[in-house]
C-alpha positions in Angstrom: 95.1 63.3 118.1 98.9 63.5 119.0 99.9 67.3 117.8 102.1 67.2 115.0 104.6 70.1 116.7 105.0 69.0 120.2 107.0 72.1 121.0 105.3 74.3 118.7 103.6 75.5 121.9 106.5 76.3 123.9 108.3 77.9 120.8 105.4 80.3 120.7 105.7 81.3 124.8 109.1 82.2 124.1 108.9 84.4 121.9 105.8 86.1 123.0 107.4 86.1 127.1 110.9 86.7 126.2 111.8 90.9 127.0 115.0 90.8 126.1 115.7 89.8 122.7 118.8 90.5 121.0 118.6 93.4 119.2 120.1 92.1 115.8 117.2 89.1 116.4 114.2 91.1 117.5 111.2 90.0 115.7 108.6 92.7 114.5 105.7 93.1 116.9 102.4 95.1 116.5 99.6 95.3 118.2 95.7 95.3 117.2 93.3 98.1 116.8 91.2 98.5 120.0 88.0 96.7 119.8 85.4 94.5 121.2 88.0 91.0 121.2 90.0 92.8 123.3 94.0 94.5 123.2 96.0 91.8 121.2 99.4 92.0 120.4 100.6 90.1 117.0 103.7 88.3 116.0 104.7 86.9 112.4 106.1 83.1 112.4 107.5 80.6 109.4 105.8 76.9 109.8 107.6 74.7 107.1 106.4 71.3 105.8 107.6 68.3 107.8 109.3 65.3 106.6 106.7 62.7 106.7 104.8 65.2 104.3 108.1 66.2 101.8 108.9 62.4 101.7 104.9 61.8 100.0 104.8 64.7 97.5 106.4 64.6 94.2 109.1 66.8 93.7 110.9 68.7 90.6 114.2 68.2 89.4 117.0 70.6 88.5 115.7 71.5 85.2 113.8 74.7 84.4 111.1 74.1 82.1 108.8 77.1 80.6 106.0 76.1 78.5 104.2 77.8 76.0 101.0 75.9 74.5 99.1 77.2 71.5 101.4 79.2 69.9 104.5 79.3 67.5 107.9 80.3 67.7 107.9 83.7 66.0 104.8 84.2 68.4 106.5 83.4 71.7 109.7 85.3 70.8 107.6 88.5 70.2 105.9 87.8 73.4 109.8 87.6 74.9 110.7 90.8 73.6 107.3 92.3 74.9 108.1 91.7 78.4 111.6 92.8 78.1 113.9 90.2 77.9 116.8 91.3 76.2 117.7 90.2 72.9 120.9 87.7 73.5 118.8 85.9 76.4 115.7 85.9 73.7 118.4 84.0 71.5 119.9 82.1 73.8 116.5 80.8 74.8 114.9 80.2 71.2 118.1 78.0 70.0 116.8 75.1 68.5 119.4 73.2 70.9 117.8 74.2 73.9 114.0 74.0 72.9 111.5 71.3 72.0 109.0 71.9 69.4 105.7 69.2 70.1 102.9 70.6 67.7 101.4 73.8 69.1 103.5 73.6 72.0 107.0 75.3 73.0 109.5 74.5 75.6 112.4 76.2 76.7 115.0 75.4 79.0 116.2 78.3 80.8 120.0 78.0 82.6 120.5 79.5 85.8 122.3 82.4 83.8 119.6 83.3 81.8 117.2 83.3 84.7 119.9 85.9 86.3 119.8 88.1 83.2 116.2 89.0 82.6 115.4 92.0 84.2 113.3 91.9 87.0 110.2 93.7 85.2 110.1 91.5 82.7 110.7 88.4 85.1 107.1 89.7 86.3 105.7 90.3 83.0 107.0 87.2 81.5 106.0 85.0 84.4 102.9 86.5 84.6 102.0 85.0 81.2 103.6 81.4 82.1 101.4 81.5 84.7 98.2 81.1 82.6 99.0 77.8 81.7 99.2 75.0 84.1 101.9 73.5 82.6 104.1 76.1 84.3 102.6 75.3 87.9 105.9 77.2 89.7 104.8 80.6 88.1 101.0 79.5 88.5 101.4 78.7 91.7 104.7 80.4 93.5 106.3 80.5 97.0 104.8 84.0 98.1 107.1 86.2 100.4 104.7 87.5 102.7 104.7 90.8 104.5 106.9 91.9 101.9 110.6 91.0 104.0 112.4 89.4 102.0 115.6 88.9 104.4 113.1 87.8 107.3 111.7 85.5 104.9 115.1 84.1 103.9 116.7 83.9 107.6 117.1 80.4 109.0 115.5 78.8 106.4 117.9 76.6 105.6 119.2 77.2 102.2 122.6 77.9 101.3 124.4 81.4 101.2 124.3 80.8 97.8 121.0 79.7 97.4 119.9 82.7 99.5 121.4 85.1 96.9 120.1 83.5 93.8 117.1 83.5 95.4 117.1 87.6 96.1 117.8 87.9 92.4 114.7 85.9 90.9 112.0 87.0 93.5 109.2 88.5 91.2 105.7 90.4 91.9 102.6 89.3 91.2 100.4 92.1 91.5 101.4 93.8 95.0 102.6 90.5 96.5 106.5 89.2 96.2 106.8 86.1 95.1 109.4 83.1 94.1 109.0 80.4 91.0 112.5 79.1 90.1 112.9 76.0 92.3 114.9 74.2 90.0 117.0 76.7 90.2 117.9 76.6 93.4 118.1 72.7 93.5 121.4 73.3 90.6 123.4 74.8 93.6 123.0 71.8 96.1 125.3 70.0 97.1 124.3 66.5 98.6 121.1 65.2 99.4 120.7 67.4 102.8 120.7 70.1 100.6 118.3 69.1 98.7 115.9 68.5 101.2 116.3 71.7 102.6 116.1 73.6 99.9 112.3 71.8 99.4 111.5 72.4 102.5 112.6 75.6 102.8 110.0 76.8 99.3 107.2 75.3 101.6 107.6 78.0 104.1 104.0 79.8 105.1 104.0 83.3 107.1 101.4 83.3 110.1 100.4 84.9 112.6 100.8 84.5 116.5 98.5 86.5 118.6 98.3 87.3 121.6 95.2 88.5 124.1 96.7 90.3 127.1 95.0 90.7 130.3 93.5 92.4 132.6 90.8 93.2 129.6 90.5 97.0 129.2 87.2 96.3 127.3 84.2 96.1 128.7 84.0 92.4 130.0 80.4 91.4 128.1 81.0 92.6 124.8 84.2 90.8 124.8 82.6 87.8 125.9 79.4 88.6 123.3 82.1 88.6 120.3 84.3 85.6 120.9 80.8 83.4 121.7 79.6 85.0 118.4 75.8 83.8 119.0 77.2 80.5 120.3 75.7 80.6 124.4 76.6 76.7 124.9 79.7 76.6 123.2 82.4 74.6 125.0 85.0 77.2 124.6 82.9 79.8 126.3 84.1 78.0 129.9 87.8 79.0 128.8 86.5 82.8 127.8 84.9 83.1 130.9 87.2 81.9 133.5 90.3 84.5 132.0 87.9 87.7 132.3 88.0 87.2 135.5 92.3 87.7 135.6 93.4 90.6 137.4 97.4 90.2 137.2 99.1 91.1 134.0 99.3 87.8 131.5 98.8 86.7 127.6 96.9 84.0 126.2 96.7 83.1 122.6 93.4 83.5 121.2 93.9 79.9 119.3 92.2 79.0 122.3 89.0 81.1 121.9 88.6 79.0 118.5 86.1 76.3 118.2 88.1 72.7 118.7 87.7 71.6 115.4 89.9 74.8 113.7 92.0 74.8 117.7 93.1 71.6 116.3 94.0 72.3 112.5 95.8 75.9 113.2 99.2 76.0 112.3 99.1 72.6 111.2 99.5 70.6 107.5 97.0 68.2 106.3 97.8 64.8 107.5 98.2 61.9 104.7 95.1 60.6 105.5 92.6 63.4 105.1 93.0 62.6 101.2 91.8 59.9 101.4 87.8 61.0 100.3 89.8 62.4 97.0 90.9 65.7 98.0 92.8 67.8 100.5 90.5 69.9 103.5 90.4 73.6 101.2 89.2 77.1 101.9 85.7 75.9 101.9 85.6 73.1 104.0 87.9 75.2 106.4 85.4 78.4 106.3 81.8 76.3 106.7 83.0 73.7 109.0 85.0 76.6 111.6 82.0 76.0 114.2 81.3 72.4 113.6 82.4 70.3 116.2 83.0 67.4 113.6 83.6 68.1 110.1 81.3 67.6 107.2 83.0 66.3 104.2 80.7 67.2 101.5 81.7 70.7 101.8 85.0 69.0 99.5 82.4 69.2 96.9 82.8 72.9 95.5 79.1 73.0 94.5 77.7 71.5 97.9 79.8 74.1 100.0 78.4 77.0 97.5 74.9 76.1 98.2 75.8 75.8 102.1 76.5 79.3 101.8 73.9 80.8 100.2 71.1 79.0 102.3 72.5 79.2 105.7 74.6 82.2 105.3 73.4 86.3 105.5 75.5 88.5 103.3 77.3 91.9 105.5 79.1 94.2 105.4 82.0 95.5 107.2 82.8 95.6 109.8 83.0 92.2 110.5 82.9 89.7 113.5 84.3 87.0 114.8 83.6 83.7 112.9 82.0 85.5 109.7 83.1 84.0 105.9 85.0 86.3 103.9 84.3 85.5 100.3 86.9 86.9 97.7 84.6 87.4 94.5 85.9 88.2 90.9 83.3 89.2 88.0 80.8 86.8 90.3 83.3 83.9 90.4 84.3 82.9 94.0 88.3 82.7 94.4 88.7 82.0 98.1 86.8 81.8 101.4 88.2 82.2 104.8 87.1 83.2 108.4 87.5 86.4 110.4 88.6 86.4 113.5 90.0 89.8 114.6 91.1 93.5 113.5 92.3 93.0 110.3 93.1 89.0 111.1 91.5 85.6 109.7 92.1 82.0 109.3 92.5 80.4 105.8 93.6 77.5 104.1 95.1 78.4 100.9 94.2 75.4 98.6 93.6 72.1 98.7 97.6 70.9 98.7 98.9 69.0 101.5 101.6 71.4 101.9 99.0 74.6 102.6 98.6 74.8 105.9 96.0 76.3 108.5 97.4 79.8 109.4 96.3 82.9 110.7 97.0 85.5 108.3 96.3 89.4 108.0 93.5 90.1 105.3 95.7 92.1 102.9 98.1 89.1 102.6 95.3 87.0 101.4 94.2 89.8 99.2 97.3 89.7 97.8 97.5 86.1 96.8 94.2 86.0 95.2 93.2 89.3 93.8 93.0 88.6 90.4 91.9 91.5 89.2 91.2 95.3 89.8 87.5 94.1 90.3 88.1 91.8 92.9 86.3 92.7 95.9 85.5 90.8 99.5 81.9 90.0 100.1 81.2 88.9 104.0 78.9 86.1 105.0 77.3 85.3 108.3 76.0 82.3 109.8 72.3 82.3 110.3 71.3 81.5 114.2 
């Protein structure tokens, strides 16, 4: 398969072999604890959606829309004042002007200003409860700021100054995690159809990881071989693993090539068009149970099929972890999200079936943060049976 970034590879060498960054530029580096997959040093990156993918997905338009089903107006300015929003916006909000009444259902149509004027706590608090309907799919689903820099986030992603600053003022937290809803917002202050486009590309930007194995290994050269093999003796990869123990002069090598072809393939990629075509999107699932396959099985699309798979064929453990294990976050028994472990505190996930969630390496407390639901989430670990 032609890869979708050619220079995505290139991009990545230089960044990782450049020593003299400028200083106002330097990127944040950090490096792995010590341990069996050897001393790895980690990098953050921002893959975006490309065109071919933004030209197939439907898009909003410029008009904020909050939805409130089930309930009456008396109901939904009490739950306005709860949250904090102060009285003239609650007013503003409720006019009968600027609100459509359909039955049980409420919607209000927020300006720009009186997105601006709610408070930031109870931007959370309100958009915390918009989020339980799926009406309001921007809180429900958001643009999450990982890492928690919001100016790293924001640099050279192609919106507007203006944009940019509009955008610092209606970032809200979910839980621990910073996170962004008001698209249409931000679509109010383009200015030609560039803008546009860059302004939804920009809200498909994911945070990954870059990691880097340097060598000589200061670990002992059979565990480290042990771990990345994880049980697998006749793996393909193993010929790669092998051959760079062997290094004596000082080099790095990203460990995307120590995964199995299948996921060496996907990582730090989005979906094409055509894997929808069986009905669905690849997901967390299919990623997790199909990471050592050499061809993907498809059935794991089917939620119930890939929760059986991991029951039968899969041990339950316990930390600590290793290489290729499924990391199951649970809630109340409920399964939220599955993705693999590869290193330290590093795995590969999917985050939902969408064609704009890519395959990224990510740190587990930034996957924590997007789908702890509650204080009782916890992450159960799952191993492959040999």
């Amino acid at each position: 398969m032609k890869p979708r970034f050619p220079t995505f590879l290139a991009l990545c060498l230089a960044l990782c072999g450049s020593p003299t960054l400028d200083a106002a530029h330097e990127e944040p580096v950090w490096k792995a604890r010590p341990g069996p997959w050897g001393e790895l040093e980690v990098r953050s990156i921002y893959m975006e959606a490309p065109d071919s993918l933004l030209a197939a997905v439907s898009k909003p338009n410029s008009v904020t829309r909050w939805v409130f089903e089930q309930t009456t107006e008396n109901a939904v300015r009490a739950l306005l004042q709860r949250c904090g929003v102060p009285a003239p916006v609650g007013e503003r909000l409720l006019d009968p002007a600027r609100r459509i009444v359909s039955g049980n259902v409420l919607s209000l149509y927020p300006s720009p200003e009186d997105l601006v004027a709610i408070p930031a706590a109870a931007r959370s608090l309100l958009y915390q409860e918009l989020a339980k309907s799926p009406a309001n799919e921007y809180q429900r689903d958001p643009v999450f700021i990982l890492g928690g820099d919001l100016e790293d986030w924001l640099a050279d992603n192609g919106l507007s100054e203006a944009q940019k600053e509009l955008f610092r003022k209606l970032v809200w937290k979910r839980g621990d995690a910073l996170v962004f809803s008001d698209i249409q917002a931000l679509l109010t202050l383009a200015k030609n159809s560039d803008e546009v486009r860059a302004t939804f590309r920009a809200v498909t930007r994911v945070r990954s990881l870059v990691v880097e194995l340097h060598l000589p290994l200061k670990t002992d050269r059979r565990e480290f071989i042990e771990y990345w093999a994880a049980g697998q003796t006749d793996a393909p990869r193993l010929t790669f693993i092998n051959a760079i123990t062997q290094r004596r002069a000082k080099q790095t090598v990203d460990i995307t090539h120590f995964l199995p072809s299948l996921m060496r393939q996907r990582a730090y990629t989005f979906p094409e068009m055509e894997l929808g075509l069986k009905g669905r999107f690849p997901d967390c699932h299919w990623t997790s149970l199909n990471f050592f396959n050499l061809t993907p099985k498809d059935f794991y699309l089917d939620t119930r099929l890939a929760a059986a798979q991991l029951v039968e064929n899969y041990a339950t453990v316990e930390a600590p972890y290793r290489y290729g294990d499924v990391l199951c976050f649970l809630d109340e028994g409920e399964g939220l999200h599955t993705c693999v472990y590869v290193a330290d505190d590093i795995v590969l996930t999917k985050n939902g079936d969408s064609i704009l969630a890519p395959w990224a390496l990510m740190q587990i407390k930034d996957v924590e943060a997007i789908y702890r639901r509650s204080p009782s989430t916890r992450i159960q670990g799952y191993r492959l049976k040999r």
